[in-house]
N, CA, C and O atoms as a printed pandas DataFrame, in Angstrom:
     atom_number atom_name residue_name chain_id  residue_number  x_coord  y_coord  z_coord
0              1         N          UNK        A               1    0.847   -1.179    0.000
1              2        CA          UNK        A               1    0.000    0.000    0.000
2              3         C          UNK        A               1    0.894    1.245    0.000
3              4         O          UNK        A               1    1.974    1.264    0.591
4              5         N          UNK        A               2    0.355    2.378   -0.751
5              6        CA          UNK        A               2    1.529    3.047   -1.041
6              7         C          UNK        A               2    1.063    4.511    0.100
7              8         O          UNK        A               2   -0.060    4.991    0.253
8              9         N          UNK        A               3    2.359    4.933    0.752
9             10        CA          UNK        A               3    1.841    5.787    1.633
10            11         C          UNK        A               3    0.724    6.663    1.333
11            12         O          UNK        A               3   -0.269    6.309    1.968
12            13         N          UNK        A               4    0.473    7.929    0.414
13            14        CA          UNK        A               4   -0.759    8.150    0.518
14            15         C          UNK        A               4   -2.393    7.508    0.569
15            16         O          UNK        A               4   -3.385    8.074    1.029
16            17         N          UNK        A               5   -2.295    5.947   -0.153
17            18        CA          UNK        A               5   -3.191    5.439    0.282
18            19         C          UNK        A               5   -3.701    5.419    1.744
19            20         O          UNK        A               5   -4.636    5.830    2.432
20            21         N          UNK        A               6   -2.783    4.847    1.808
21            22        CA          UNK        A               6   -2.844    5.066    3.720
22            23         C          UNK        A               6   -3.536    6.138    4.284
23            24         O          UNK        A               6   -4.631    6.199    4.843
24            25         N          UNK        A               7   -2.425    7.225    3.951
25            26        CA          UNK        A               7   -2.769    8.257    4.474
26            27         C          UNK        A               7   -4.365    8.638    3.768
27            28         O          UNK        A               7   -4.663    9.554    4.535
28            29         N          UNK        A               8   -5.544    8.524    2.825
29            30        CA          UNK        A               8   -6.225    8.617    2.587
30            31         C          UNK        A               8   -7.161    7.894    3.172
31            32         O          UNK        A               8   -8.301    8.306    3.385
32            33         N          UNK        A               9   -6.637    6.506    3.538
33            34        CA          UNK        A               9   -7.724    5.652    4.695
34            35         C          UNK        A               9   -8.006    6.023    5.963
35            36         O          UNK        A               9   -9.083    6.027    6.561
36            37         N          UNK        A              10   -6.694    6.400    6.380
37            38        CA          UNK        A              10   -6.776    7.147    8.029
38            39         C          UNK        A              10   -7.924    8.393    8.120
39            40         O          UNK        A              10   -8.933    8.488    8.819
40            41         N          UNK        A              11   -7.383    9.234    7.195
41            42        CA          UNK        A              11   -8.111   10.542    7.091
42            43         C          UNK        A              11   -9.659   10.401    7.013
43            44         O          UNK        A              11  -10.409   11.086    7.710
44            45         N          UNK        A              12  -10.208    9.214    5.876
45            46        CA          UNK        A              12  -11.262    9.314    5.753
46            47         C          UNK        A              12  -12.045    8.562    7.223
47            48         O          UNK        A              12  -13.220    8.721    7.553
48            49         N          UNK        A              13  -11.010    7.730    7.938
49            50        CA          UNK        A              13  -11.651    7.217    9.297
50            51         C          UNK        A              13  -11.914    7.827   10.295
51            52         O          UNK        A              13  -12.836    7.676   11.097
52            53         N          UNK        A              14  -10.824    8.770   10.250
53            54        CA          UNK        A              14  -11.070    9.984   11.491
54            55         C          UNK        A              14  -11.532   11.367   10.974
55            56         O          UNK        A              14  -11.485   12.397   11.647
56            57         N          UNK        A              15  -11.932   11.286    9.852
57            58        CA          UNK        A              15  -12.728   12.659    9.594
58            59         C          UNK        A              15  -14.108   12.183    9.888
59            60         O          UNK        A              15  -14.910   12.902   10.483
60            61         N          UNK        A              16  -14.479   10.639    9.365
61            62        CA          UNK        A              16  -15.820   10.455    9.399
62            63         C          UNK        A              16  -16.597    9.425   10.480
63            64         O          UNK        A              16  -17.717    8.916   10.457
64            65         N          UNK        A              17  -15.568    9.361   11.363
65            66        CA          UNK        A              17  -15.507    8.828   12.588
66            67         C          UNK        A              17  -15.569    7.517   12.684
67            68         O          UNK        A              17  -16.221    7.286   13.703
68            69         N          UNK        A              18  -15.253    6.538   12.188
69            70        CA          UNK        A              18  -15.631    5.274   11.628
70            71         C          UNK        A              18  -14.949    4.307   12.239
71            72         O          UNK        A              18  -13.739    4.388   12.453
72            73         N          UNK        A              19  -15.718    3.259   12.586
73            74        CA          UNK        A              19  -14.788    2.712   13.658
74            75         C          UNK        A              19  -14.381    0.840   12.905
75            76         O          UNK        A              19  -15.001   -0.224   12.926
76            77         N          UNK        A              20  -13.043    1.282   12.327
77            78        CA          UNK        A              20  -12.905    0.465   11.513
78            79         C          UNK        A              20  -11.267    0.880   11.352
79            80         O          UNK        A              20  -10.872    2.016   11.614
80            81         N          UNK        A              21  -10.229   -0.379   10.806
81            82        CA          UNK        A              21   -8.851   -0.351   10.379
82            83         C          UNK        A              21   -8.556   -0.011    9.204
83            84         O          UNK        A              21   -9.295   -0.176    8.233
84            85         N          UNK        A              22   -7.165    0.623    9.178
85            86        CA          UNK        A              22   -7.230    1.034    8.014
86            87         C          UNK        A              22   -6.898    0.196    6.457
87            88         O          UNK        A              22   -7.109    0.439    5.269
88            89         N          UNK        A              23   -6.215   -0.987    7.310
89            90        CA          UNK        A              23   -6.295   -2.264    6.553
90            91         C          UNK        A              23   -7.875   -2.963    6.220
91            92         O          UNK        A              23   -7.980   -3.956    5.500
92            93         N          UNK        A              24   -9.239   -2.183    6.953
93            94        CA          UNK        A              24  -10.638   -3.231    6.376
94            95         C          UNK        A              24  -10.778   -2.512    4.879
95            96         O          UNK        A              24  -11.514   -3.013    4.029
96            97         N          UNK        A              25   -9.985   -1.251    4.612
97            98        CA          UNK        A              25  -10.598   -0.649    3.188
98            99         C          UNK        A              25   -9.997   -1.090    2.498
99           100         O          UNK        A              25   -8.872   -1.301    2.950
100          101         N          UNK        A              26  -10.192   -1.513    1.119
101          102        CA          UNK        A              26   -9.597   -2.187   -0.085
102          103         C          UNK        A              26   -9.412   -0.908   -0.822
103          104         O          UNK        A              26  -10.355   -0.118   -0.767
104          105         N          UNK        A              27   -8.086   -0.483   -1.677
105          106        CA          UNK        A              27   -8.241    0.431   -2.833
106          107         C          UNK        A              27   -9.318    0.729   -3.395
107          108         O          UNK        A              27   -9.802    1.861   -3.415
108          109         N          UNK        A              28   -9.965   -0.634   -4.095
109          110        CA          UNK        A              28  -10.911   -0.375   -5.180
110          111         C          UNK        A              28  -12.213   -0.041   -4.518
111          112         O          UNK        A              28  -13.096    0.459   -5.214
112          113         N          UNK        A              29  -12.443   -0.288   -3.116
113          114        CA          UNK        A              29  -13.771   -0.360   -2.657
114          115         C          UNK        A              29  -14.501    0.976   -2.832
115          116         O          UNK        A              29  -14.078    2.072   -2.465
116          117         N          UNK        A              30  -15.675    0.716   -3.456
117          118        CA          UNK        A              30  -16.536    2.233   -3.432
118          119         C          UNK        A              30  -16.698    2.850   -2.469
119          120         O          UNK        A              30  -16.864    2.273   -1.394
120          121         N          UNK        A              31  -16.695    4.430   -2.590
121          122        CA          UNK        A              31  -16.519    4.503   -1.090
122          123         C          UNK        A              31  -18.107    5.097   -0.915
123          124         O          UNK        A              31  -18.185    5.240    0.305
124          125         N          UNK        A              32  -19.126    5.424   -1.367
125          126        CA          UNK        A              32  -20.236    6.012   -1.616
126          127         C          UNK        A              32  -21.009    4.761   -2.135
127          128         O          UNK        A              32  -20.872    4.332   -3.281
128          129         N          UNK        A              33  -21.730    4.281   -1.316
129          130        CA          UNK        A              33  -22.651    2.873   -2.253
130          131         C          UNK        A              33  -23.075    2.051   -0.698
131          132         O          UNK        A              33  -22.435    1.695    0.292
132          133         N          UNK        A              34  -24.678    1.987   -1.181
133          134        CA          UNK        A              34  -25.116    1.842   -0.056
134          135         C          UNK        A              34  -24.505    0.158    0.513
135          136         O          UNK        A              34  -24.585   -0.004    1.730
136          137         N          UNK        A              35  -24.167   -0.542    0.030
137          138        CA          UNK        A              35  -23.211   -1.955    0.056
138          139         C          UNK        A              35  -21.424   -1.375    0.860
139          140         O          UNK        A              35  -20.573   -2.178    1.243
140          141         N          UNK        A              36  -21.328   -0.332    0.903
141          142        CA          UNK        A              36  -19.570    0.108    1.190
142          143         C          UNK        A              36  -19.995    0.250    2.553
143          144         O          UNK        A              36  -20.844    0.787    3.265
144          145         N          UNK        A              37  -18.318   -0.992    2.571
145          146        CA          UNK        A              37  -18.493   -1.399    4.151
146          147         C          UNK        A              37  -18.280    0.101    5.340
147          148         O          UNK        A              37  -18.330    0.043    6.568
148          149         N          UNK        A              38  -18.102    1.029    4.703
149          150        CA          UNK        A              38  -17.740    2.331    5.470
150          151         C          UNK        A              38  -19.154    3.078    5.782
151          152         O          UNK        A              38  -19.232    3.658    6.865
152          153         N          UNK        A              39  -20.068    3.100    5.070
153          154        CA          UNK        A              39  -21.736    3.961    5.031
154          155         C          UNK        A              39  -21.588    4.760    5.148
155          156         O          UNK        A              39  -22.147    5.347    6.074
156          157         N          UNK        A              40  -20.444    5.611    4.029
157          158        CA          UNK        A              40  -20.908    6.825    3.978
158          159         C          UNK        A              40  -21.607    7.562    3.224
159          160         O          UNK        A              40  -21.773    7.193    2.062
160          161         N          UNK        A              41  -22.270    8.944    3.740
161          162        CA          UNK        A              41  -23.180    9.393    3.305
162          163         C          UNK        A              41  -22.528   10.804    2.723
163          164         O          UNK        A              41  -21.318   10.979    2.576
164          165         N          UNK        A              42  -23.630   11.840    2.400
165          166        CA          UNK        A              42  -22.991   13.122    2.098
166          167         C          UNK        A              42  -22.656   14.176    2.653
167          168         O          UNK        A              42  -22.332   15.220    2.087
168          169         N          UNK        A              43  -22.721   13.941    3.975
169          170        CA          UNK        A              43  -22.311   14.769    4.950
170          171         C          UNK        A              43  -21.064   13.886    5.037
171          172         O          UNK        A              43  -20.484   14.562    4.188
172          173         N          UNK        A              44  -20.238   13.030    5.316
173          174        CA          UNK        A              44  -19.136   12.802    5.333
174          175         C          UNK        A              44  -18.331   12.903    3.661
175          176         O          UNK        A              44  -17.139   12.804    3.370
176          177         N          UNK        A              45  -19.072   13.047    3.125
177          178        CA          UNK        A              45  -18.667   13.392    1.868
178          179         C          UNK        A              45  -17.853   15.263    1.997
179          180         O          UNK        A              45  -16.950   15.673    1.269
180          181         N          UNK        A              46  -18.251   15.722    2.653
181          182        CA          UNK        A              46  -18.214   17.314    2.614
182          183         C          UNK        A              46  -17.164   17.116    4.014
183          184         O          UNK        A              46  -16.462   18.084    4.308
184          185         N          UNK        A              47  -17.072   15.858    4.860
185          186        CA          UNK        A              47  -15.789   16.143    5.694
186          187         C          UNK        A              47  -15.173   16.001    4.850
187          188         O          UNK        A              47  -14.696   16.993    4.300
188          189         N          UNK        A              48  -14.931   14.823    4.410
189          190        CA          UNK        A              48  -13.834   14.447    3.278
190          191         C          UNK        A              48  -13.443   15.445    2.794
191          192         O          UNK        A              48  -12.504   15.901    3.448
192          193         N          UNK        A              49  -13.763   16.167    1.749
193          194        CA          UNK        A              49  -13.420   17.006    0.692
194          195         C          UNK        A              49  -12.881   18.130    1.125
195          196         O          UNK        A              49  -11.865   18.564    0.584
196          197         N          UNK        A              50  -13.607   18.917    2.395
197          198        CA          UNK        A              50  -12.890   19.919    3.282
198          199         C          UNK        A              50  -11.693   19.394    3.893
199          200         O          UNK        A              50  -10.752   20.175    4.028
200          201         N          UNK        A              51  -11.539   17.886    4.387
201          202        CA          UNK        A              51  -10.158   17.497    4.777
202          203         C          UNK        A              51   -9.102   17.283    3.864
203          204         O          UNK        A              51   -7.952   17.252    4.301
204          205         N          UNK        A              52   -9.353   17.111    2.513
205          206        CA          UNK        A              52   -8.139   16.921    1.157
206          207         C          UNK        A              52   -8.434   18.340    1.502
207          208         O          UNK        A              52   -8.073   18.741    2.609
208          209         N          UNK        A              53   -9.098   19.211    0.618
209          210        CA          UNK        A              53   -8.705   20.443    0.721
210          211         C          UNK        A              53   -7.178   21.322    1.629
211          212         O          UNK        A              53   -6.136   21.831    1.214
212          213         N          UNK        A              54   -7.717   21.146    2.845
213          214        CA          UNK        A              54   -7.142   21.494    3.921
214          215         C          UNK        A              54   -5.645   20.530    3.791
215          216         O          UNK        A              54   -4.734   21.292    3.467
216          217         N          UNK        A              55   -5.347   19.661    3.887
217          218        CA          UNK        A              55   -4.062   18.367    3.387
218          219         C          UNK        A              55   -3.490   18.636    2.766
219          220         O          UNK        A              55   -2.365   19.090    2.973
220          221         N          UNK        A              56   -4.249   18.399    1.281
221          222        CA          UNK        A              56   -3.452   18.425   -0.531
222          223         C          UNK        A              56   -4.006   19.581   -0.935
223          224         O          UNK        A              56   -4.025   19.231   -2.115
224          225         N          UNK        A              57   -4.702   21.186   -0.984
225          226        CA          UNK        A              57   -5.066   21.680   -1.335
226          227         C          UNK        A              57   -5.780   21.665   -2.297
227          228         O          UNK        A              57   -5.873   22.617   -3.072
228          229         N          UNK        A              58   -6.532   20.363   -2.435
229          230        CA          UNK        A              58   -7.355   20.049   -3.382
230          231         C          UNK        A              58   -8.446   21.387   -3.609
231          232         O          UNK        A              58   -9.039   21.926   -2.675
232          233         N          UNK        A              59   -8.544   21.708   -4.755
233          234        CA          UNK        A              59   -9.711   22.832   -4.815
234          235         C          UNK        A              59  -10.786   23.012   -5.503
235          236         O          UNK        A              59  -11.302   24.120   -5.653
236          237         N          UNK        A              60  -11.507   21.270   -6.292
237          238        CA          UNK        A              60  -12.486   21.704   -6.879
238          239         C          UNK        A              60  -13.894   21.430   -6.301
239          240         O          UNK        A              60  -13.937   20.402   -5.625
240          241         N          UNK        A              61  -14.867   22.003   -6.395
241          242        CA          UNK        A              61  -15.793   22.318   -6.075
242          243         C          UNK        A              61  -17.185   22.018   -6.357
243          244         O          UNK        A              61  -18.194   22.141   -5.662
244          245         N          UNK        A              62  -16.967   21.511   -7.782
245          246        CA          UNK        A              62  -17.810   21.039   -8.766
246          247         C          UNK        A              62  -18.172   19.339   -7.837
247          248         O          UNK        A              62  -17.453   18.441   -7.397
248          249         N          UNK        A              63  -19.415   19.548   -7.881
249          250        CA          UNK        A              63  -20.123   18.511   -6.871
250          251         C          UNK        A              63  -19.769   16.872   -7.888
251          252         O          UNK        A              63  -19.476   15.735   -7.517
252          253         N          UNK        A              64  -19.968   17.451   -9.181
253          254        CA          UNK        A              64  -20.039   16.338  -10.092
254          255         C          UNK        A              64  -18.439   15.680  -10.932
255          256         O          UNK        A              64  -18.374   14.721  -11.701
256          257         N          UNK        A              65  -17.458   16.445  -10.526
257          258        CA          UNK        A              65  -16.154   16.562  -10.727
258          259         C          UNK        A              65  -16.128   15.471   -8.992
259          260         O          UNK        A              65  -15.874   14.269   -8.909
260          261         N          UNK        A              66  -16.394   16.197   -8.124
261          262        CA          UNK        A              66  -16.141   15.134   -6.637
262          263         C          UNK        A              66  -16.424   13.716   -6.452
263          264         O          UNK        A              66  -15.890   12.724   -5.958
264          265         N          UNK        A              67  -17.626   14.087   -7.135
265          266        CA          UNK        A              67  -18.490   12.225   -7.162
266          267         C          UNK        A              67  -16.901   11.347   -7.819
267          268         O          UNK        A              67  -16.150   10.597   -7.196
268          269         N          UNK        A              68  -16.828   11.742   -9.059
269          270        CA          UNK        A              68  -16.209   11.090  -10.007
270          271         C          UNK        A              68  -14.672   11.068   -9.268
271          272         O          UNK        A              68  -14.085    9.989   -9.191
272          273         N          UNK        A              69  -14.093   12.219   -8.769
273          274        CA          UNK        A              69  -12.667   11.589   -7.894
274          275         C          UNK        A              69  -12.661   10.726   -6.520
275          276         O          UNK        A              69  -11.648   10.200   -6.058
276          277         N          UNK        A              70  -14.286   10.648   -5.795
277          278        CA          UNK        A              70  -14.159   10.304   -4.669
278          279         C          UNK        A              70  -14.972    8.960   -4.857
279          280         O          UNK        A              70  -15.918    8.543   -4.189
280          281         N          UNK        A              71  -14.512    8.549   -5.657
281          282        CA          UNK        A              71  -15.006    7.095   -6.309
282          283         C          UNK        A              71  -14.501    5.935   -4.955
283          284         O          UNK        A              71  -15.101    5.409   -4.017
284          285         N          UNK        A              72  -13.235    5.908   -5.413
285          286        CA          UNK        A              72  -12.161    4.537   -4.134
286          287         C          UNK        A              72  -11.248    5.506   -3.805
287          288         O          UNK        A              72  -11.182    6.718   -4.011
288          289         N          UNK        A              73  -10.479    4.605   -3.183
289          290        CA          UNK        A              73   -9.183    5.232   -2.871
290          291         C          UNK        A              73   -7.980    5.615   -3.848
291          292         O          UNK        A              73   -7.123    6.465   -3.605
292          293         N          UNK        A              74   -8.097    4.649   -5.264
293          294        CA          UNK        A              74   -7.277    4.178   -6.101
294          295         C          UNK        A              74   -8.045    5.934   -7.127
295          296         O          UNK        A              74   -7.122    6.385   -7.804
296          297         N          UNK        A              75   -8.766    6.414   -7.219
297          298        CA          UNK        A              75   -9.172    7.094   -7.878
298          299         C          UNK        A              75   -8.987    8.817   -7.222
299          300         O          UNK        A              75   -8.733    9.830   -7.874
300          301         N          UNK        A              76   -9.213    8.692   -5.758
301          302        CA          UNK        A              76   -8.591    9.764   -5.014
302          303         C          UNK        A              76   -7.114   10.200   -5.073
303          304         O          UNK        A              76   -6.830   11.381   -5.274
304          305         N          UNK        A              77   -6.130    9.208   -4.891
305          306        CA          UNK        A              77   -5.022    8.885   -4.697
306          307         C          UNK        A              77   -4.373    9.330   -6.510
307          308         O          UNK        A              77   -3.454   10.076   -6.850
308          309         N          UNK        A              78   -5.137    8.662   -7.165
309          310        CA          UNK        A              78   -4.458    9.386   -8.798
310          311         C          UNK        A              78   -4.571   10.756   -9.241
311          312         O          UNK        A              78   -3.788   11.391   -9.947
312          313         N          UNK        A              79   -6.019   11.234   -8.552
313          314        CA          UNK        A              79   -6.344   12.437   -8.750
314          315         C          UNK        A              79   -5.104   13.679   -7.885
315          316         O          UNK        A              79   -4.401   14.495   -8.481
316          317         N          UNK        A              80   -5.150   13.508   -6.714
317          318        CA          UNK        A              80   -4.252   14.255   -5.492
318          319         C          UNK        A              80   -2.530   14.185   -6.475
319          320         O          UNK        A              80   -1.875   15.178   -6.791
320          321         N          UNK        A              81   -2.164   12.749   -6.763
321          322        CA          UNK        A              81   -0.626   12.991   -7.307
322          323         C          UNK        A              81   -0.977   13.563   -9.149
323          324         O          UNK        A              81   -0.146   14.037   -9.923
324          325         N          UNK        A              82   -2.112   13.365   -9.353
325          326        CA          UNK        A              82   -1.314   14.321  -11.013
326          327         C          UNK        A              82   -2.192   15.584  -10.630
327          328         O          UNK        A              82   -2.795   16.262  -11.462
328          329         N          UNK        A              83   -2.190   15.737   -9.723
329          330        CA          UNK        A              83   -2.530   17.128   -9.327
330          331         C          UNK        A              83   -1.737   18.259   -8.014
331          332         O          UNK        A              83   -1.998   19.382   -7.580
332          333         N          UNK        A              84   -0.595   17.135   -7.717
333          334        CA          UNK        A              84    0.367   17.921   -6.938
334          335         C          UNK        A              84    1.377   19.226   -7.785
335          336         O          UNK        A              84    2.188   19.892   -7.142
Protein backbone atom coordinates (compact mmCIF):
# COMPACT_ATOMS: atom_id res chain seq x y z
CA UNK A 1 0.00 0.00 0.00
CA UNK A 2 1.53 3.05 -1.04
CA UNK A 3 1.84 5.79 1.63
CA UNK A 4 -0.76 8.15 0.52
CA UNK A 5 -3.19 5.44 0.28
CA UNK A 6 -2.84 5.07 3.72
CA UNK A 7 -2.77 8.26 4.47
CA UNK A 8 -6.23 8.62 2.59
CA UNK A 9 -7.72 5.65 4.69
CA UNK A 10 -6.78 7.15 8.03
CA UNK A 11 -8.11 10.54 7.09
CA UNK A 12 -11.26 9.31 5.75
CA UNK A 13 -11.65 7.22 9.30
CA UNK A 14 -11.07 9.98 11.49
CA UNK A 15 -12.73 12.66 9.59
CA UNK A 16 -15.82 10.45 9.40
CA UNK A 17 -15.51 8.83 12.59
CA UNK A 18 -15.63 5.27 11.63
CA UNK A 19 -14.79 2.71 13.66
CA UNK A 20 -12.90 0.46 11.51
CA UNK A 21 -8.85 -0.35 10.38
CA UNK A 22 -7.23 1.03 8.01
CA UNK A 23 -6.29 -2.26 6.55
CA UNK A 24 -10.64 -3.23 6.38
CA UNK A 25 -10.60 -0.65 3.19
CA UNK A 26 -9.60 -2.19 -0.08
CA UNK A 27 -8.24 0.43 -2.83
CA UNK A 28 -10.91 -0.38 -5.18
CA UNK A 29 -13.77 -0.36 -2.66
CA UNK A 30 -16.54 2.23 -3.43
CA UNK A 31 -16.52 4.50 -1.09
CA UNK A 32 -20.24 6.01 -1.62
CA UNK A 33 -22.65 2.87 -2.25
CA UNK A 34 -25.12 1.84 -0.06
CA UNK A 35 -23.21 -1.95 0.06
CA UNK A 36 -19.57 0.11 1.19
CA UNK A 37 -18.49 -1.40 4.15
CA UNK A 38 -17.74 2.33 5.47
CA UNK A 39 -21.74 3.96 5.03
CA UNK A 40 -20.91 6.83 3.98
CA UNK A 41 -23.18 9.39 3.31
CA UNK A 42 -22.99 13.12 2.10
CA UNK A 43 -22.31 14.77 4.95
CA UNK A 44 -19.14 12.80 5.33
CA UNK A 45 -18.67 13.39 1.87
CA UNK A 46 -18.21 17.31 2.61
CA UNK A 47 -15.79 16.14 5.69
CA UNK A 48 -13.83 14.45 3.28
CA UNK A 49 -13.42 17.01 0.69
CA UNK A 50 -12.89 19.92 3.28
CA UNK A 51 -10.16 17.50 4.78
CA UNK A 52 -8.14 16.92 1.16
CA UNK A 53 -8.70 20.44 0.72
CA UNK A 54 -7.14 21.49 3.92
CA UNK A 55 -4.06 18.37 3.39
CA UNK A 56 -3.45 18.43 -0.53
CA UNK A 57 -5.07 21.68 -1.34
CA UNK A 58 -7.36 20.05 -3.38
CA UNK A 59 -9.71 22.83 -4.81
CA UNK A 60 -12.49 21.70 -6.88
CA UNK A 61 -15.79 22.32 -6.07
CA UNK A 62 -17.81 21.04 -8.77
CA UNK A 63 -20.12 18.51 -6.87
CA UNK A 64 -20.04 16.34 -10.09
CA UNK A 65 -16.15 16.56 -10.73
CA UNK A 66 -16.14 15.13 -6.64
CA UNK A 67 -18.49 12.22 -7.16
CA UNK A 68 -16.21 11.09 -10.01
CA UNK A 69 -12.67 11.59 -7.89
CA UNK A 70 -14.16 10.30 -4.67
CA UNK A 71 -15.01 7.09 -6.31
CA UNK A 72 -12.16 4.54 -4.13
CA UNK A 73 -9.18 5.23 -2.87
CA UNK A 74 -7.28 4.18 -6.10
CA UNK A 75 -9.17 7.09 -7.88
CA UNK A 76 -8.59 9.76 -5.01
CA UNK A 77 -5.02 8.89 -4.70
CA UNK A 78 -4.46 9.39 -8.80
CA UNK A 79 -6.34 12.44 -8.75
CA UNK A 80 -4.25 14.26 -5.49
CA UNK A 81 -0.63 12.99 -7.31
CA UNK A 82 -1.31 14.32 -11.01
CA UNK A 83 -2.53 17.13 -9.33
CA UNK A 84 0.37 17.92 -6.94
Amino acid sequence: MSDLKYELKKLIIEECEKECEVEDIKDDDILFDPESPLELDSMDALQISMALHKKYGMKTTDSKELRKIMVSINTLAKYIEENE
